[in-house]
Residue, then its C-alpha position, 0 to 999 in steps of 0.5 A: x747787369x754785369x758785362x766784362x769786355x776784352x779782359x786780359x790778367x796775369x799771374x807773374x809772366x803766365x797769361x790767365x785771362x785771354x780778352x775774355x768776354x761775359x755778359x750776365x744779364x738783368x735779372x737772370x741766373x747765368x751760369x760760369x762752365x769749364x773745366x778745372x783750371x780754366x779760368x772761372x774762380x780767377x775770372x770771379x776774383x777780377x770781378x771782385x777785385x781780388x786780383x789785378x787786371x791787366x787790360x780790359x773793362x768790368x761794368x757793374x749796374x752801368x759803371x766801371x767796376x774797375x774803379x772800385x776798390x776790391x772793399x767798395x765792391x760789395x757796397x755797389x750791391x755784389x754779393x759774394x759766395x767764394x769757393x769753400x765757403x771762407x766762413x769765419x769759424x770762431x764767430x757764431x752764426x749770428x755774428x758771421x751774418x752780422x758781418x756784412x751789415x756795414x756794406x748795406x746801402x740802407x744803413x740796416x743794421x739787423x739780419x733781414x728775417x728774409x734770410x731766416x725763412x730761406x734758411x730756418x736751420x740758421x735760425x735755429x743756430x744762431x749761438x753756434x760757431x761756424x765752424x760746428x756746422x756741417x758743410x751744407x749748413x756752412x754753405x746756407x750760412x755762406x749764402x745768407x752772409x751774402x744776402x745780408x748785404x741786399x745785393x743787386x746780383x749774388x755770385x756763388x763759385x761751386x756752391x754745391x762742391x761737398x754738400x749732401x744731395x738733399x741740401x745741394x736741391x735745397x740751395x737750388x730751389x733758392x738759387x731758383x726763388x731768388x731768380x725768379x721771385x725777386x729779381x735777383x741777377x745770380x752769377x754761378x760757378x757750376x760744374x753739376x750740369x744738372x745742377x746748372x741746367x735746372x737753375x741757370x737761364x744762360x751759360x757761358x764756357x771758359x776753355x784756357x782763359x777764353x770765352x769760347x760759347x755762350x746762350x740760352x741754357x736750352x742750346x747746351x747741347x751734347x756737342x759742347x759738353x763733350x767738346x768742353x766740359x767732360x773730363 
């Protein structure tokens, strides 16, 4: 569904991503490892094309990505969860899934009820502005924004960063029903390794701007934690 290949991106004179390599298969949850300040959210960025790459190649659903603008993107059928939500306050929850209509393929122009059965507490808030919501209701909101948009592959940067244990579960139990049930290709920033071991079918750790282990989730052993995810 989405493959990187051999991609290079610099900040100013300072080289972020070092040909780095990410294959996110069809219908999967794969999940995106490291430590802070590898690489993940600037990884993400390129994907979404937020940020200029150097060199290399971006392939989305069997085209290049990277001759899409960052606001085509999501109209190819990318939905997108950035880190801390960026939820737009001063709208209402309604308003803030609204926002996303115009990118759908089909021209739908109401909220899917599928978003409201995932998420009831939305429902139920409809008239309230996003920013009177608590973290964890801000970040179910954040999610539904971004399937509103019907995506082929949904990508979510640290989506349990702050929220309360009870609601982290729930959004796994989504996550994990979106996989599984419909098909949906997830691409997941994660640093919870239970988290990550409960919801993703694959990983790959980023070490310095590098790709440096990638497989099945059941072979992420002890070795590698130590090696490249413990602080």
């Amino acid at each position: 569904m989405l493959k990187v290949e051999q991609l290079n991106q610099f900040y100013g004179e300072s080289h972020t991503l070092w040909d780095l390599e990410l294959d996110v298969p069809e219908g999967q949850c794969t999940c995106l490892m490291g430590r802070n300040g590898v690489g993940k959210t600037t990884l993400l960025n390129a994907v979404m094309g937020l940020l200029p790459v150097r060199s290399g190649a971006i392939r989305f659903d069997g085209g290049d990505l990277l001759a899409h603008s960052a606001e085509k993107r999501a109209g190819l059928g990318i939905g997108y969860v950035p880190q801390g939500r960026q939820i737009f306050p001063l709208l209402t929850v309604e308003e803030n899934l609204r926002v996303g209509l115009p990118a759908r393929r089909d021209k739908v122009r109401e909220v899917p009820p599928f978003i409201f059965e995932l998420f009831p507490v939305l429902k139920e808030m409809l008239g309230r502005r996003g920013g009177d919501l608590s973290g964890g209701q801000q970040q179910q909101l954040a999610i539904g924004r971004a399937l509103v948009l019907d995506p082929k592959m949904l990508i979510l940067d640290e989506p349990t960063e702050g929220i309360q244990p009870n609601i982290v579960a729930e959004i796994g139990e989504i996550i994990r029903r979106l996989n599984h049930e419909i098909g949906l290709t997830v691409l997941l920033v994660e640093q919870k390794l239970p988290f990550a071991r409960k919801v993703a079918d694959r990983f790959c750790i980023l070490d310095r701007g590098r790709s440096v282990a990638t497989g099945e989730i059941g072979s992420l052993d002890d070795e590698l934690v130590k090696k490249y995810l413990t602080v």
